[in-house]
PLY file of the C-alpha trace (Angstrom):
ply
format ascii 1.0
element vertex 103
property float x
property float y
property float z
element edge 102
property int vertex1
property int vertex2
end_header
117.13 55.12 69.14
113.81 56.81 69.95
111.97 58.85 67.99
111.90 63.26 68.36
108.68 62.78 67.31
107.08 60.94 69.63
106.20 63.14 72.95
107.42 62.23 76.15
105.61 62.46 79.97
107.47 65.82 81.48
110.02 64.66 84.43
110.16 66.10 87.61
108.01 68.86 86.41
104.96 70.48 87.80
101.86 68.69 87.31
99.98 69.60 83.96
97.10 72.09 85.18
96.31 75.71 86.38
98.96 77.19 88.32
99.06 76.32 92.02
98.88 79.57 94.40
96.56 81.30 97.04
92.89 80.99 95.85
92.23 84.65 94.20
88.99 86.36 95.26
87.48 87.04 98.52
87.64 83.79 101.03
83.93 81.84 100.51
81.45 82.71 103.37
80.39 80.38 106.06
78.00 80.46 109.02
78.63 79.01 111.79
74.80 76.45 112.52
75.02 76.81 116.44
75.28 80.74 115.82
72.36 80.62 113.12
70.46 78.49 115.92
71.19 81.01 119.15
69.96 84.09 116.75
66.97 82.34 115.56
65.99 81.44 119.03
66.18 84.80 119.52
62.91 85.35 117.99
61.09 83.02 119.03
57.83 83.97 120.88
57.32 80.86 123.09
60.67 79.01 124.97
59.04 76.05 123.75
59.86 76.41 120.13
62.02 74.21 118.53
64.30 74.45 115.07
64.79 70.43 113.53
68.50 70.44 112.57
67.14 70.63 108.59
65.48 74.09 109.73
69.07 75.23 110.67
70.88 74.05 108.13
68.47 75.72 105.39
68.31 78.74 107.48
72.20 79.00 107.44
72.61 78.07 103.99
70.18 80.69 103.05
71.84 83.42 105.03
75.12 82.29 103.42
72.90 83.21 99.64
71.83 86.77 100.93
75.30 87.58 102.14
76.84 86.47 99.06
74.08 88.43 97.02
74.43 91.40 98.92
78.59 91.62 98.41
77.87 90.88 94.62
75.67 94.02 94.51
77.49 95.87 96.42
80.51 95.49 94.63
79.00 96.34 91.11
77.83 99.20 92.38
80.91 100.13 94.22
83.02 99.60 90.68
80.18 101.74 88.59
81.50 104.57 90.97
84.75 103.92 91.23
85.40 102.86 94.38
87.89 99.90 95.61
85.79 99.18 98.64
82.08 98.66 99.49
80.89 101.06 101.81
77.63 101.00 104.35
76.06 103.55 101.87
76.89 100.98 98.75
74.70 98.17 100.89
72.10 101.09 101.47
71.81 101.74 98.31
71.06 98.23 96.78
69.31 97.04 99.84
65.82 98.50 98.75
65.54 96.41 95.19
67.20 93.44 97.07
64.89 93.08 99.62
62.18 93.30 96.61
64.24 90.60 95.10
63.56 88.09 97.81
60.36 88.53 98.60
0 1
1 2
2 3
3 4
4 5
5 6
6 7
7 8
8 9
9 10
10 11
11 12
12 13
13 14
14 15
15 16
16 17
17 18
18 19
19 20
20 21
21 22
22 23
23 24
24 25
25 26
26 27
27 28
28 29
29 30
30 31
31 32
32 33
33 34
34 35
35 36
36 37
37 38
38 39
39 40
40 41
41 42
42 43
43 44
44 45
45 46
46 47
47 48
48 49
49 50
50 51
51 52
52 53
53 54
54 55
55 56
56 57
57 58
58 59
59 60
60 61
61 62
62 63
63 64
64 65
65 66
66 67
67 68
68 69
69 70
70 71
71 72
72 73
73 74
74 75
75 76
76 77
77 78
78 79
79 80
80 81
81 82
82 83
83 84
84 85
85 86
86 87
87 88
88 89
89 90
90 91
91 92
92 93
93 94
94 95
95 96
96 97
97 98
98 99
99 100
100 101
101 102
């Protein structure tokens, strides 16, 4: 006879954990490094500057921080006025101190 006391592995059960569902937030942000690459080139003074693959990948990984900064900001501010969305003016309005930010 076993013992009540004693606790037992669940059966059949979910696994033990946070509930499984779709992710909850805003999907992450990616860059594609061939688009990064194409705009940077964009730029460039003489044809026969090149970007290393390191250059691009830091580039795009960086652009990936701003973006993520700048929906952050945005979205504080949005919520101190009570908005559900962020608007062009929202990213106007924190641009200024952002772009102090980074520099």
């Amino acid at each position: 006879m076993e013992d009540s006391s004693t606790p037992r592995p669940p059966s059949n059960g979910p696994p033990p954990g946070p509930p499984s569902g779709p992710p909850s937030g805003p999907p992450p942000i990616t860059f594609q490094s061939q688009t990064i690459e194409q705009f940077c080139k964009i730029f460039f003074r003489n044809e026969k500057t090149k970007l290393s693959s390191d250059a691009v990948l830091l580039t795009t990984e960086m652009l990936r921080i701003y973006t993520l900064e700048i929906h952050h900001r945005a979205s504080i501010l949005a919520d101190s006025e009570g908005s559900s969305s962020i608007t062009p003016q929202h990213i106007e309005k924190i641009l200024p101190q952002l772009l102090l930010d980074f520099t």
